[in-house]
Every structure is written in C-alpha cells, then in structure tokens.
N, C-alpha and C positions, 0 to 999 in steps of 0.2 A: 578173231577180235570179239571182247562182249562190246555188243551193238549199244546194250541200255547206258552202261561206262561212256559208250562215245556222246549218246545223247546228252548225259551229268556233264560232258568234256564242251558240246555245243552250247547248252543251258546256262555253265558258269560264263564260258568265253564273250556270250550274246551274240553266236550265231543264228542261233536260231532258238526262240522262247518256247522249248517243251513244256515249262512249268505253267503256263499260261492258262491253261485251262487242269482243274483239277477238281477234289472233292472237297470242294469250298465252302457249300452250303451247312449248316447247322440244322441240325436235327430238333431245335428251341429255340426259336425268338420268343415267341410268346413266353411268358413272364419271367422276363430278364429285364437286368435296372435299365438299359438302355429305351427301352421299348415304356418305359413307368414314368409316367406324367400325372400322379396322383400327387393329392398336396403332404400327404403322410409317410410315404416311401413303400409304398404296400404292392411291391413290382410285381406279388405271386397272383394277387386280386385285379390286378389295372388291366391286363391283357391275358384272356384264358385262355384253355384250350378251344372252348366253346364257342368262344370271340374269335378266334384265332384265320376262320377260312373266311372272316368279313374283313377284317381289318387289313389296309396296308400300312404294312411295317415301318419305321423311319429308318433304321437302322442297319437291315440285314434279312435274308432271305431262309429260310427251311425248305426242307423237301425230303421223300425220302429215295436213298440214293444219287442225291443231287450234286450237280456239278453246275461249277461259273466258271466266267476269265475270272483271273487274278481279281480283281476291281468289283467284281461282281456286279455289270451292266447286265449281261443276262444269264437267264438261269433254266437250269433244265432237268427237271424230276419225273418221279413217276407217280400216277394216283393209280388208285384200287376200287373199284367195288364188284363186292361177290352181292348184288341184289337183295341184301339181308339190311344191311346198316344204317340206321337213320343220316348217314351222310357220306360220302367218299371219302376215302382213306388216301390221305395224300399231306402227312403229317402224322408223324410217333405219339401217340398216345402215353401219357404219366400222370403219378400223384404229385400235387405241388406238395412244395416243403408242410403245412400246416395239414394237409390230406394224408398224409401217408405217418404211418404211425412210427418210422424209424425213417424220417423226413421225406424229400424228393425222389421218385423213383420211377423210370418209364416203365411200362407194363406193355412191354411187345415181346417178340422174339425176332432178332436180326444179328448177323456177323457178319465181320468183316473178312475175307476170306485169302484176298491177295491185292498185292499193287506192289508197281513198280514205284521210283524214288519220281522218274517223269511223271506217271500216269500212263505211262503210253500204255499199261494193260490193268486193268482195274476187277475185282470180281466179289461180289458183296451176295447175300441168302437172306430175304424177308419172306417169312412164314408168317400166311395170312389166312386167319381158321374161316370156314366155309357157309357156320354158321355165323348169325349175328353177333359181333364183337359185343363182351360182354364191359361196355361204359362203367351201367348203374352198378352191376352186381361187385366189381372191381370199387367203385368208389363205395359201396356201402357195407360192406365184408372189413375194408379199410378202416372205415371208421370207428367202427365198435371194436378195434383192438386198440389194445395197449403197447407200451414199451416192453413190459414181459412176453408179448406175443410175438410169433414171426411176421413175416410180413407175408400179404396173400396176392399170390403171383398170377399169374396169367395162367401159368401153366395147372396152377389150385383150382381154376374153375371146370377144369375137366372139357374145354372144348377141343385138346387134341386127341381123347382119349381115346375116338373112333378112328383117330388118321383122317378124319374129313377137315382138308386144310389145303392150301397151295402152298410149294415151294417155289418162290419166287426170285432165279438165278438171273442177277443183274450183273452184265459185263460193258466191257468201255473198250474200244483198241484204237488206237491213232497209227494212222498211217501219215498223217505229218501232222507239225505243232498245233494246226486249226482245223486238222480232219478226224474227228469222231467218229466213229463206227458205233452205234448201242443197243444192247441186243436184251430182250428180257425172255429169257426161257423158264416156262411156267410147267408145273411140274404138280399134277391130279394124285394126292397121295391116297383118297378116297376109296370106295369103293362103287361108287356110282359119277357118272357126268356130271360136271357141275358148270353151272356159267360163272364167268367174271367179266367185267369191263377192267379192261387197262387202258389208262391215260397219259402218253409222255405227254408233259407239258411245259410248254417256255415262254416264259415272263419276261421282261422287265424290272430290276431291282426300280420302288417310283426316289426318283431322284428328280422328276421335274419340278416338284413343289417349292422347292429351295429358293428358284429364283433361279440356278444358274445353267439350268438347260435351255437355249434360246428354240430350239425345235424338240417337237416329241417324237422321240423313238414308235416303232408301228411294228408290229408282227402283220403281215398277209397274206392270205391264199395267191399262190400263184399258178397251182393246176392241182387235179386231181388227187397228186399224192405228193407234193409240196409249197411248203411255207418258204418265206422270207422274214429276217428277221435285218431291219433298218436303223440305226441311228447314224447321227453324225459323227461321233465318235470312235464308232466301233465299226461302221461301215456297213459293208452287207454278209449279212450269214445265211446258207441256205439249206433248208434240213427235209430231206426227200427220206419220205414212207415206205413202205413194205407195204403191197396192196391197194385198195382204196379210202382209207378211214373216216371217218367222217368229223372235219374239221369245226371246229367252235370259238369265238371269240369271244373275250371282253376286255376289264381293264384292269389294272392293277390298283384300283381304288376304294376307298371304304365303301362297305354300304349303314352309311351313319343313319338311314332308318331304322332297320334292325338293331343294332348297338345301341343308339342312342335317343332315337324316336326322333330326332330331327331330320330334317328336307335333306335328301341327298343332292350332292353339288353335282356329282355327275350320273350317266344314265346309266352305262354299263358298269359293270360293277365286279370287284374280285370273287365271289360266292353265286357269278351268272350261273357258269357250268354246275357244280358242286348241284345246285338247281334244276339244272335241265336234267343231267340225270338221275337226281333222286325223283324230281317230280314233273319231270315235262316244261318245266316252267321254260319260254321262251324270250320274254318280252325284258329281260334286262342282259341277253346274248348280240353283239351286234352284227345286224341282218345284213352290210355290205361285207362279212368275212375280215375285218383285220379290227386290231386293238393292239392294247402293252401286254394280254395275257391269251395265249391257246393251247387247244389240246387234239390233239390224233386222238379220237374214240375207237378205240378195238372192241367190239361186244362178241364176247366169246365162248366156246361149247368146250371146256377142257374134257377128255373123253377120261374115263377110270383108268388109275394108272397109267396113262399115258401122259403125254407133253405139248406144248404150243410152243413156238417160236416167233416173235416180232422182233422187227430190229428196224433202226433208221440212220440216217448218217448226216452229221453236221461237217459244212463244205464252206470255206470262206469265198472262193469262187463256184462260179454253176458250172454242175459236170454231169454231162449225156450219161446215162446206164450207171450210177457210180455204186449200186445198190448190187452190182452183181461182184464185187470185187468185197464185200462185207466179210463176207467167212473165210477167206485167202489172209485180209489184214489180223482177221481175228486168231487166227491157229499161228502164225508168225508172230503175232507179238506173246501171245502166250510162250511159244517157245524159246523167245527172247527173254521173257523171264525166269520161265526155269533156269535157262541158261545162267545167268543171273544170278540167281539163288544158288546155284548149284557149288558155282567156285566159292560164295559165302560160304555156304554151310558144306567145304569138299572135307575137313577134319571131322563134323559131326555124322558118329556110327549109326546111331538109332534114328529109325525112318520114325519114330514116334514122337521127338526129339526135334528133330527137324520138322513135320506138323508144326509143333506148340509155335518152335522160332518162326517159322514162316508165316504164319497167322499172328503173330506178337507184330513182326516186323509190317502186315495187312495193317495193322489197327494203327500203328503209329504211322504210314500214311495217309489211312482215312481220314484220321483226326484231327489233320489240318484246315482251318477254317478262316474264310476272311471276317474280319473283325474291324469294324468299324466302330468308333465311339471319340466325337470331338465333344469336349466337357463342356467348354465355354458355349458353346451351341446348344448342348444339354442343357445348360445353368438358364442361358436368357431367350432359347426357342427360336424360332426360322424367321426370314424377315418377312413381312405380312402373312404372317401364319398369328394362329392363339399361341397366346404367353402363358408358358408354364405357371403352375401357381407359383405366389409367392415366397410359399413356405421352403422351396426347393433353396432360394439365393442361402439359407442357414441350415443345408440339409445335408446328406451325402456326396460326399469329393465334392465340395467345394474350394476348397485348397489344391484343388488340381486344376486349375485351368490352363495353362499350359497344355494341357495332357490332348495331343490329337492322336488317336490310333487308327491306321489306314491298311493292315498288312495280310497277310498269311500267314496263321501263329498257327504253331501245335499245342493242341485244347486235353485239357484230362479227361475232358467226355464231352462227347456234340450232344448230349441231351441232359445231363444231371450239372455238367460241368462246361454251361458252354461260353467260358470268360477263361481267360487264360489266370491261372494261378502261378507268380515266378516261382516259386521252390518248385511245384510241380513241373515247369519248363525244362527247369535247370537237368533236375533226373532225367527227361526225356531224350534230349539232345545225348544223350553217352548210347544208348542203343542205336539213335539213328544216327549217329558219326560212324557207324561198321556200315551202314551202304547209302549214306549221301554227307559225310565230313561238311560238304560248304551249308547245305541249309540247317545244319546242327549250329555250324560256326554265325551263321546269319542272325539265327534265334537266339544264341547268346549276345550279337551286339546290340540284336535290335531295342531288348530294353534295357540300355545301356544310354540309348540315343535322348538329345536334348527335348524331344516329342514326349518320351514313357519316363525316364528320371527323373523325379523336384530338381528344381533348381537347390537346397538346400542336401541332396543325396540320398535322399531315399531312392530306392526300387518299390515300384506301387507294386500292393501284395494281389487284389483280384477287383472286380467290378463293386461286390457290395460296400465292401472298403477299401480305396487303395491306400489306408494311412495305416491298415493291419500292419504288423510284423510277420512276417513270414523268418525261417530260418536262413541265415547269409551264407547258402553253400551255391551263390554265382560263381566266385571266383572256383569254389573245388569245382564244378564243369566246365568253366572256361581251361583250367589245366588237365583237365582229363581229356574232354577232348582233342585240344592242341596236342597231347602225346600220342593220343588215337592217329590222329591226322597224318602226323608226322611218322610215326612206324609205318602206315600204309601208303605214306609217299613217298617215303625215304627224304623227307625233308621237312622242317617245322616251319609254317607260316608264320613269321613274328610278328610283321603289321596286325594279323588278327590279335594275339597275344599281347602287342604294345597297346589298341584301342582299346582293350578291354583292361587293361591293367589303370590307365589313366583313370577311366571311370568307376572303376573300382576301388581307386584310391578314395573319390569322394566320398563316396556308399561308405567303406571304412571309417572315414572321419567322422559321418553322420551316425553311425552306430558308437563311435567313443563318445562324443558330448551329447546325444540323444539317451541314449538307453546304459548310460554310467553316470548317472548325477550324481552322485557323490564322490567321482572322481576317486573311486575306492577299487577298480580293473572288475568289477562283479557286477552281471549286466543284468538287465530287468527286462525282458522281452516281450511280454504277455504270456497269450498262450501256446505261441510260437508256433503254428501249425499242428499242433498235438491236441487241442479239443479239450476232451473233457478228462485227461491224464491225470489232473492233482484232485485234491480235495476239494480247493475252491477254484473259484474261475481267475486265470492267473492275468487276464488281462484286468480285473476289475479288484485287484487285494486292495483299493484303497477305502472299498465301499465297507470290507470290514473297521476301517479306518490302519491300518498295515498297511507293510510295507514288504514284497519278497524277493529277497535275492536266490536267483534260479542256478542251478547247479548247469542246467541244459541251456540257457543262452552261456555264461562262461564260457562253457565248452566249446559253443559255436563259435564263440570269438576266439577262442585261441585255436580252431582247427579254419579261422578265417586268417589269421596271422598266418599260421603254417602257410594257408593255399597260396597268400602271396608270399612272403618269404621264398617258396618255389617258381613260382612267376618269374617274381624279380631274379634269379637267380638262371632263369633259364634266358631270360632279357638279356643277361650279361657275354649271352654266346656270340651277339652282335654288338653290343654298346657296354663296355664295363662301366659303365656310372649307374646305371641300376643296385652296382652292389651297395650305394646307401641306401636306395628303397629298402634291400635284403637289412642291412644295420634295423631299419626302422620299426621293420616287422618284429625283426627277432626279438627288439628288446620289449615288445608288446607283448609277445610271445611268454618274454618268461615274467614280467610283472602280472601277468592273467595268471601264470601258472604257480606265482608266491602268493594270489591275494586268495585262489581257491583253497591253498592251505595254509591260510592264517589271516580275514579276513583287516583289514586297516583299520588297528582303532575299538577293534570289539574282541580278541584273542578267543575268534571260534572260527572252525572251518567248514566248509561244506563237503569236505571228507569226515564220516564219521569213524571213531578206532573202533570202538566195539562193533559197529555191524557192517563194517569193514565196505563200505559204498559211500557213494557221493546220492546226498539229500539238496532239497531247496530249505530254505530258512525263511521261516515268517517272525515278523516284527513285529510288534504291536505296544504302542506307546506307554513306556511303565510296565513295563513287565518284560522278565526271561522270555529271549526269542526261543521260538519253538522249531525243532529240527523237525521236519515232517516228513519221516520216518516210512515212507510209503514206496518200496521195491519195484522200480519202473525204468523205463529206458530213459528216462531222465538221468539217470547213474549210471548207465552204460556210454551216453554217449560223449565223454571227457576218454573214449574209446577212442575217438574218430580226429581226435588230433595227436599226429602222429607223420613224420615225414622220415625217411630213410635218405641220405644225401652224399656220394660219394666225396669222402678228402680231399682227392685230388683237384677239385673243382675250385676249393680254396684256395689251393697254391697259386693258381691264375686271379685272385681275387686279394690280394694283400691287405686293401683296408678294411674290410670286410674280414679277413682272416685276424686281422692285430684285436680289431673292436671283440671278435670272439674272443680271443685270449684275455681279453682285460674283463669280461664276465667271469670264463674260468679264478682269473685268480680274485679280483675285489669283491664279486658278491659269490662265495662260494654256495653260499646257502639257495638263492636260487637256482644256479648251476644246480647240485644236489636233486633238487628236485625235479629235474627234466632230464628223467631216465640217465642213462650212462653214456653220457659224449665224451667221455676221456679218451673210453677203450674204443676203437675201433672197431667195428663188423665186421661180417662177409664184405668181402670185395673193398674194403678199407672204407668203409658207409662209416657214417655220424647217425644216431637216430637223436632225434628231435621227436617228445612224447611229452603229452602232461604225466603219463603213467611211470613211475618204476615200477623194478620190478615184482616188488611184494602187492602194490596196488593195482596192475592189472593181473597178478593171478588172481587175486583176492575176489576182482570183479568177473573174471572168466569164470573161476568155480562157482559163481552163483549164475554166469549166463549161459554156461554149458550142462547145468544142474537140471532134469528134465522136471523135477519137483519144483524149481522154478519159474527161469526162463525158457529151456529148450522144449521145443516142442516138436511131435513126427515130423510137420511140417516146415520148420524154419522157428527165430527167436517171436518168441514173445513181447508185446509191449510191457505188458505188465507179469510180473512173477506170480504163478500160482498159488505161491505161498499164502496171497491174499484170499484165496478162494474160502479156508479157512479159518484165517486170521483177519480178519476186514479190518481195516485202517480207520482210527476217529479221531478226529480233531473237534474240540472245544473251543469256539471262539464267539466272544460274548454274549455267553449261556447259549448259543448254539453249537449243536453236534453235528458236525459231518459227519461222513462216512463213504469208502471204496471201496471194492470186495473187485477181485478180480471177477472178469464180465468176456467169458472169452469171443461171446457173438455181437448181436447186435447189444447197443447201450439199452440199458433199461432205464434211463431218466432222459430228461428233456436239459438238464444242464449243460450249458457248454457248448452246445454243437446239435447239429438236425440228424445227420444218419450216419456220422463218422463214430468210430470207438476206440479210443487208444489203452482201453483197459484189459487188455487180454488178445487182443487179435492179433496176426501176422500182417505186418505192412512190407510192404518189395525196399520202399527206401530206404527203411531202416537196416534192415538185413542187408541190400546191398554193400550199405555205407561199414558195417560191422565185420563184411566178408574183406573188403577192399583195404583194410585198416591193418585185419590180418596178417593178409598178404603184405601190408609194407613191413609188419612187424619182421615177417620170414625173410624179409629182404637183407634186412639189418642182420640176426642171428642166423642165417645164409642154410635154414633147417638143420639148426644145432639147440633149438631149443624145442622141448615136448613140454604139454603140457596133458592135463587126466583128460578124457574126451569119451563117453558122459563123463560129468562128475561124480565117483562113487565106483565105476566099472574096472579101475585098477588099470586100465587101459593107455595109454599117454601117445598122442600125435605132436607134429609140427604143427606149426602154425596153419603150414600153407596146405597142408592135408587138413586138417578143422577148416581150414576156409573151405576145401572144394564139400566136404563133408555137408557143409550148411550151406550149400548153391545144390547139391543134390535133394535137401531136406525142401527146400525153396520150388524145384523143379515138379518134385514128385506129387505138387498140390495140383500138374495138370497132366501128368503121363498116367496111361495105364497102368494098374497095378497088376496081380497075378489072374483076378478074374475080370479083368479087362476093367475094371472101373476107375471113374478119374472124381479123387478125391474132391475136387472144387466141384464137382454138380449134386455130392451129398446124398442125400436119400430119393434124388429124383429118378425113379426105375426108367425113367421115359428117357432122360437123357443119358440115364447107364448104358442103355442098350439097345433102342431104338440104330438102327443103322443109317435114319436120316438126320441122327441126332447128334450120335455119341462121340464123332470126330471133329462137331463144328466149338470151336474152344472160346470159352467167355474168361476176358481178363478182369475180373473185381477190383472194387474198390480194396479190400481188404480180406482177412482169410479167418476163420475160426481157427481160434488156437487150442483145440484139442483135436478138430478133424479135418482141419485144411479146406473145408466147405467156403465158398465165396460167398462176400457180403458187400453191403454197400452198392453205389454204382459196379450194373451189373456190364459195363462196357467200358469202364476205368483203363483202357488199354496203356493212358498214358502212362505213369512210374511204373504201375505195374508189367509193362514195356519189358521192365529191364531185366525178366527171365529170359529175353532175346541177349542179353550180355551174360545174365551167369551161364548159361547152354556154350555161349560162345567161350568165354574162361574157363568153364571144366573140362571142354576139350584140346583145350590150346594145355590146359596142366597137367590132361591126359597123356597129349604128343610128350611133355619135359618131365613126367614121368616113367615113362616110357624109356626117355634116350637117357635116363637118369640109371634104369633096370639093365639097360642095354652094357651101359659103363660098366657097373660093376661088375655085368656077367664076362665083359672082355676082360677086365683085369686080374676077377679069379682065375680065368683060364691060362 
C-alpha cells in the first residue's frame, strides 16, 4: 500500500487532518499591501525589511523554513546567527520593487528540496555565508545599476567564493497529524571551525488585538528542555529539545519606540531576543520564562567540514522520552516518500529528469501559504485600534469589500510573489493534480467562492489590484484538471465540475458586457498579464486618447468559450440539459471567431494577409487605425483555442446536435471559418479551432522559425526578428519603440521585473504544447508540418509537441558537460557539488540561453516542467507501443 495515498485518502475523508499543519508561513510580510497602512499606498516604504524584526504583523507570519496550523495560531521557524551580522537571520533578506533595478528581488540562496502532498516529510537547504551578510554592499551595487545592467546577486559579492558558509538541511517528519519531528542538520563547508547560534522559534500569530481573543495564548518553560505552547483555541502543544538550550521569552508585540519614537504599550517586545543575542541586552526579555514569542538557543562550534545535528519535536499530548523515536520517524517517512514519488515518476528513464520533477513537485508544496486578508477590515481598521488614514476609503480594492480571504492558497512565490495571482493559480493546480487532485480541485473552487468573486463576476486578479485582468484561463484548469482526476481515478467528479461551471458562467458573463463595449465579440483586456509586450501600456491606450482591440484577449475569449463548451458537454455525461449551456458557448464561439476576421462595422481584421499573423488594432479618433505590427505571442495565442470532440457524443445530444447543423447550413461563412467541422478526424473528432488550415501553418512557420520565435530553449514571447527590426509607433508626435529584449526588460514601462519581450515563460509554452496535441488529436498524426522552419524536415504535431517540452526541459537537465542551462555563467553553480543539483525554478528564462530570470524561486507556473517531464514520457510509453505495432505488422 502507498501509505502517503492513504494519508491524501484520511485528509480528504476528515479522518484524520494531515494537512493541518504545513509550510504555511510566507517568506514576506513585510511590504505587502496587507501589512500598508500608509495614506498614499506606498506598501514597499510602510513596513521594511529593517522594520520588519519590531513590528507585529496584522496580517500574517514569515519565517524561514516555517511551518503553522492551517489558521496560522502558531508558528514555528528558524533564526541564524553566525556572530558577524548586525542582527539575526530569521527572515529572507531582498530588494523592494523601487531598490532593485529589474524590480523586487530576494538576495539569499535557499531550495526547496522535497515534500510530500501531507507534509508528513518536508526537506528544504538555506545557505547562510559565514562571513558578515553583505546588507549595504547588496543595496548599494543595486542601486547604481540600470535596466541595461544585470542584476547583482548574492552570489556577485563573492562571499561563497572561499566555501566559508553553512548548509543549512531543514527537515519535518510527522509521525501523526500534530506530531512533528524537526531536525536542522548544519553542514561546515569551510575550511576552518566556525560558530553559529540557531534558533527554533515559536510564536503566536498576535490576533489578540482585534478584540476577539477573550484570553491570551502563552508559550512557557516547563523544564529544562521543554516548552508549552497554550491557547484556548488550539489547546495545549508541547515541544521538547535536543539537549539543554537555553530558553528565551517575549512578546509578539511592536516595539513602537524604535519605529516610531513613541511609548511602547507593552514591555516585552518581538526584537527582545534579536537583542539579547546581538547585544546582551536583557531588560525587554521576560524574567518569569513565558510570553507569545520563544526561542531554544543553540550556541555552536560547527567543526571544518563536518556537521551538527539538532532536532525538536512538537506533541499535542506530553510524552516521556519522545526525543528518542525522532530518527526512526524520520527515515520512515522519508521512505514513504520515495515510495511515493517513485510509482509517480515509475515511466520516467532519466534519474536527471526525475531530479528536476521531484524538486518542481518540492516547490509547488512549499508554496502554499495562509493568506489572510478581510478588505472591509482593511478599508475601516480593528475596533479600538487607530483608523487607517482616510485616503485609503478612495484607495486600492475598495470595491472589494466583500472580499474575506482566510485559506491555504498556492502562492507564485513566498517572497517576490507572496499574494496569490489567479492566472498564476490556475497553471499551478495541472502539475499538482498528478499527486494531490483534491487540493488542485479545492484551489480552483476556492476563488470561485462568494468570499474571492465580485458579486458582479469578476475573479480578483492579485493584492495590488484585484480589479486587474488577469487572462480567463480558470475554466481551461478547471477541465484539465477534472480529466487529470478522472483518468487517475477512473472516474470524473462532476459536483466539482458542476460548482465550478456555475460560477464560471458568471465570470463569462462579466467578461462579455465588461471588456466587449461595443458589443462588437472583440475584447479589451489591458495588459492581460503580459506586462510590457506592446508598444504602449495596454491597460492605459486611453491616455493616448485611443482605443485598442487586442488580438490576445479575443483569443482568450474564444479559447474561454471552447473551455466551457467542453465543460458543458462533459456535464451532459449526467444531466443532458447542459447541452444548451454547450449551444450557448458555441454560438460565442463562432461570433468571436467572425468578428476577429472581419471586425463589425469597420471591414478590418486582426488577421493580417500580408504578414500572415494576428495583430492588436489601435484607434485613435480621426484617423486610419493602426495595425501594430509587432511579432509576439499576442499572435500566437488565437493557437490556444482549439477543442478536438468526438461525433458520437452528439448523437446522445440532439438539440445540441440539430442547433449545430443549423450553423452549418445558415451561416455558412462562420462555419468556414472554424477550421473543418464537416470532415471528420481521427477517431470520428469534430475539431473546434479559430485556425484553418492555411492560418495556423501560416502561424506555426513563423513560431517553429528559430530566426523568430523558436528558440534552444522553448518559444519565445516575442520574435527575434525584432532584434533587428525594432518596432515604432507614432502616436501624437510621440515614437514608441520595441526591439526584441531576450533578458531582463530594459525600461521601467509596464511592469517592475517581468519581461514578455523575448523571454521563455512555462505558461505560454505549456499552453502552445497542449493545443498541439489537441490539434494531433483531430488529424490522429496524419498531418506534418516543416519543424524548424527552413530544415526541409516535417513532424506531427504531437511529435513538435514533445519536441518543444524537451526544448522546455532542457533549460534545467544537464547538458553534455554536465551543465544546466538556467544557472548560466555561474561556474559556482555549474559545478560546485553542493550546488549544481539543488534546481531553481525562475520566474522566466533568456531566450537565446535558457538562463533564468525574474523571481529566482517562481516554482509556481514554472511548476509545470513537472507536467511536460510527465507528458514526454507518457508519449514516450504511445510512441513506443506505436513502433512496437508496426514492427508486428511488418513481420
């Protein structure tokens, strides 16, 4: 039996709450908008880093390597100090967005190494150099660069250069739902003894201020080598030491003299410890042993090259000797996870391969975090507490009150990105449906629910705004998932599938009379998650006094039509009245796909014939709209709708089958233009495509074109072509201009450290690879296409698909002299052996050398190399039994 499966099997049932306790903590509270109570919105300034070890949070807890319950009552980290640093290390050090010259960016080294889908085994690497952490040199190297420059890393300041550093191996193993085991193995890579202090430490999230704790929670000494950890709520928890440590109290409270120069309201204070061990200081630690916040002091000698080991263990009940059963739980649950992993990845050959997925699948469980944020409470401030300034009631989400978040979201990053982003969400959930389906399926209802949705249908995009647009590809994960689900259970949950469809109906609605004014099927989205992609800032064309219709929301709407149309269509396997949902889509479907080529009313399209792609259109009052002629994945992705649908599905659906036939014959001209539904497929499929056939070769030979879009690594956002050809637009007496940009952005427009002008993004490729495949589905690998373009060569489709997941992959496997593309010209990470197998998933990827950029711990979408590793072997297996066929039938 896999043991971890039975846990997932007691966890769904509520046998028993393995989820309970997890890596919940956030790597950044400090300046996030929750934590900004400025009257200006200035969330990067209001709470620093600097600020950050005084202040108690409103909101939500940090730490590093940190773990809560669910709820986040209390919390349990680790601090550091190697005797050098003006202060303990017990919180990820970064540039804010306005600091960092290719915007926000943490400047540590840490990975995330393993975990299970419970937690029951957890195992994360902070590398903490031995000299003094370099703060100033970091922020002041920063500063004097520009956008044309790289960004100067941690590892640029040359303090690992001697190996004088700790490797700092943090593990977790539960021997049941509220029994932790945590072990930190500290690891001298040095060549002489070094000391460090390690601190586990457990707090208190302060929730008493509210008003609605009627008792205060207490941490206290109860002998030598354990604490108690008390509320009403949560009860009693009890967490016994390794050895004798030497225990320390305070409080989970500001110390508003420091910050602010005013009286502090209480004695003890969150920055006591931080204190006593930087400088002895004693007098704000409290002398009877218990408060909301403590720490086990380890003061230690790590010998050269050698290792230390502490470990402690948290107990909901007290247990005699439970300290000696620590390394028994730990080596069992570790082998409960290979276990684990192993029937996952039993297809995948390459132990290198397996690496990358197994650390892909690490990072998308670390990255769940509780996430707290009640708006209306935001908007008017706690009751007898200070009232936020004024300026807030006309400020950021204010139209969101409604909005209470209380949950466990999967975060794009605990430290660059630590607000859930939904488009981001939506891509995460498809890799972790391959080893936990319910919390994939959870994450899609969750913002779904009447809590996270306007009442009027929106999906809120992130914290800074939730009135952005984000791209509406909820419903494409809510149907990939559910088929994920359903293949690996041999059965499809529909209730999931029916909740999510309901509410997805409104989202739909909100996107037709929101972002279609004109009632013309041709959508206006903003920037749509792409940043700094066009000429101008597309959420703001009105400031040139224009107006732009986007080629790339279009597309998203009619590859959001498809996603339902298939929804509804699989609805009908239990309740055939869904097939008018299916009518309602479809005829969306094809009005998007008549007005992109021919738009209502103005006889132009956003297909162009001479340069054979789909452009945006700018308007501008009195004058020939301007096709903006700029070769990007804006034109690629009218790619991504596309559904392959077996016939015979129709015969059980009549009115749904007659209403198709009355498109066929009365509007033949739409028909026409949604690929070839007459003729049948492979396997008697209808394909549903905004593409025919002449227009997506048209657009393949310029995205398989490596002088374009293709690159070693995977597609392109933008076509090289521009690299020479830079793009300008003229709009009143002002020149734009885009030049393909394959690293970081060189201007401040649009965006802080994203760049859709040349980089390699996961989602887009994902979404280009998965599109293919439905293409192959339909022509059943009876159509080839050139593959490069230029090479005389011609594949199937679903060979170009695995073609561009291995181009995708290869940004983190070893090459021939062992080196892996995404660490670039860093010789430390090439080849160091404590280095070169621990894998960082980026925000994004150089498009000429698959080097990573961006959030340097982006594991979210970029996640989803744990899905293509998992698809090129599953096409490897139907290749294979494909080779095997023919060889029986020659013989």
């Amino acid at each position: 039996m896999n043991i971890e499966k039975e846990r997932l099997r007691e966890d769904k049932e509520r046998i028993k709450h393995w989820k309970k306790w997890g890596p919940y903590l956030t790597e950044r509270q400090w300046g996030t908008v929750r934590e900004d109570y400025s009257p200006n919105g200035d969330a990067w300034n209001n709470v620093t880093h600097e600020e950050a070890r005084s202040k108690a949070y409103r909101w939500g807890e940090e730490g590093i390597g940190g773990v809560s319950d669910y709820r986040q009552k209390i919390c349990i980290a680790w601090a550091f100090w190697n005797g050098k640093d003006p202060f303990i290390k017990e919180r990820l050090f970064g540039l804010t967005g306005p600091q960092g010259n290719h915007g926000e960016d943490v400047k540590e080294l840490y990975y995330y190494l393993d975990s299970t889908p419970t937690h029951s085994y957890m195992k994360m690497l902070y590398k903490y150099p031995q000299a003094e952490f370099p703060y100033k040199q970091l922020y002041e190297v920063n500063a004097k660069r520009g956008k044309l420059d790289p960004e100067f890393e941690l590892m640029d300041t040359g303090i690992f250069d001697n190996d004088e550093y700790f490797d700092i191996f943090l593990e977790y193993a539960k021997e049941d739902a509220e029994d932790i085991s945590f072990f930190a193995t500290i690891h001298n890579r040095g060549a002489e003894d070094a000391p460090l202090v390690v601190m586990p430490t457990i707090w208190f999230r302060k929730t008493w201020f509210t008003g609605h704790e009627p008792f205060m929670p207490k941490i206290s000494k109860q002998s030598v080598d354990e604490l108690k950890a008390f509320s009403p709520k949560s009860g009693n928890y009890f967490f016994t030491f390794e050895g004798e440590p030497e225990f320390k109290f305070c409080d989970n409270e500001t110390n508003r003299m420091r910050l602010y120069s005013i009286p502090n309201e209480k004695e003890y204070l969150k920055d006591a410890i931080n204190d006593y061990v930087i400088k002895g200081y004693v007098q704000h630690l409290n002398p009877n042993n218990y408060g909301t916040k403590a720490a086990a002091i380890y003061r230690l000698n790590i010998p050269a090259g050698g290792s230390v080991r502490i470990k402690f263990r948290m107990t909901h009940q007290k247990q005699a000797e439970c300290l000696e059963d620590c390394e028994r739980i730990l080596a069992t649950r570790k082998q409960e996870a290979d276990d684990f992993y192993n029937e996952i990845q039993s297809r995948v050959k390459s132990e290198d391969h397996r690496l990358i997925q197994r650390q892909a699948f690490a990072g998308m469980m670390w990255g769940k975090q509780f996430y707290y944020y009640n708006v209306e409470r935001w908007l008017e401030g706690d009751p007898g507490r200070y009232s936020p300034p004024k300026e807030r009631k006309k400020g950021r989400n204010t139209s969101w009150r409604h909005m209470h978040n209380y949950d466990i979201i999967s975060m794009p990053d605990k430290w660059e990105y630590p607000w859930y982003a939904v488009w981001d969400s939506a891509f995460h959930c498809i890799p972790i449906s391959r080893i936990d389906p319910d919390f994939a399926k959870n994450q899609l209802t969750l913002f779904l629910n009447d809590w996270y949705i306007h009442p009027n249908g929106q999906i809120p995009a992130y914290e800074w705004n939730f009135s952005d647009v984000n791209p509406p590809v909820h419903a494409y994960a809510v149907s990939r998932v559910f088929h994920i689900d359903k293949k690996m259970k041999g059965k499809g949950d529909f209730e999931f599938l029916e909740r999510c469809f309901h509410k997805l109906m409104i989202n739909f609605t909100w996107w037709v009379n929101q972002k279609d004014s004109d009632g013309k099927n041709i959508f206006q989205g903003g920037f749509l998650g792409l940043d700094n992609i066009s000429v101008i800032d597309r959420s703001h064309a009105d400031r040139f006094g224009g107006k732009l219709e986007q080629a790339d929301a279009t597309s998203w709407m009619a590859m959001f039509s498809l996603n339902m149309l298939r929804i509804s269509l699989d609805l009908c396997e239990f309740n055939k009245t869904y097939q008018y949902s299916s009518i309602k889509f479809l005829e969306h479907f094809l009005h998007i796909a008549g007005a992109m080529n021919n738009i209502s009313g103005e006889n132009i399209s956003l297909w162009d014939e001479k340069e054979q792609f789909f452009f945006d259109i700018f308007h501008l009052p009195g004058k020939e709209p301007k096709v903006m002629k700029l070769k990007s994945i804006v034109g690629i992705i009218p790619l991504f709708a596309v559904e392959s649908i077996r016939i015979d599905l129709f015969d059980d659906l009549p009115d749904f089958k007659k209403r198709l036939e009355f498109f066929l014959k009365e509007k033949p001209k739409l028909a026409a233009l949604v690929s070839s539904w007459i003729q049948p497929g492979h396997e008697k499929r209808r394909l549903f495509a905004l593409l025919r056939g002449h227009r997506m070769k048209s657009i393949l030979h310029k995205m398989l074109d490596k002088d374009e879009f293709l690159s070693e690594y995977g597609i392109r956002s933008m076509s090289k072509y521009h690299e020479k050809h830079p793009f300008s637009l003229r709009i009143n007496k002002e020149v734009q201009t885009v030049r393909y940009t394959p690293g970081e952005s060189d201007t401040l427009m649009f965006g802080g450290n994203s760049n859709w002008r040349g980089p390699i993004w996961f989602p887009i490729n994902h979404l280009i690879i998965e599109s293919l495949r439905k293409f192959d589905h339909y022509y059943g690998g009876e159509f080839s296409i050139e593959y490069p373009t230029g090479s005389g060569k011609y594949l199937t489709m679903d060979l170009i698909a695995r073609e561009l997941s291995l181009r995708c992959i290869k940004i983190f496997e070893k090459d021939e002299q062992g080196y892996r593309p995404v660490f670039g010209k860093h010789k430390k990470f090439q080849e160091d052996p404590h280095f070169r197998d621990y894998v960082l998933f980026y925000e994004y990827f150089h498009g000429d050398n698959g080097a990573g950029l961006g959030a340097s711990h982006q594991t979210g979408w970029t996640g989803l190399v744990a899905e293509m590793i998992h698809k090129y072997y599953k096409s490897d297996k139907k290749k294979e039994e494909e080779e095997n066929a023919e060889t029986l039938f020659r013989l």
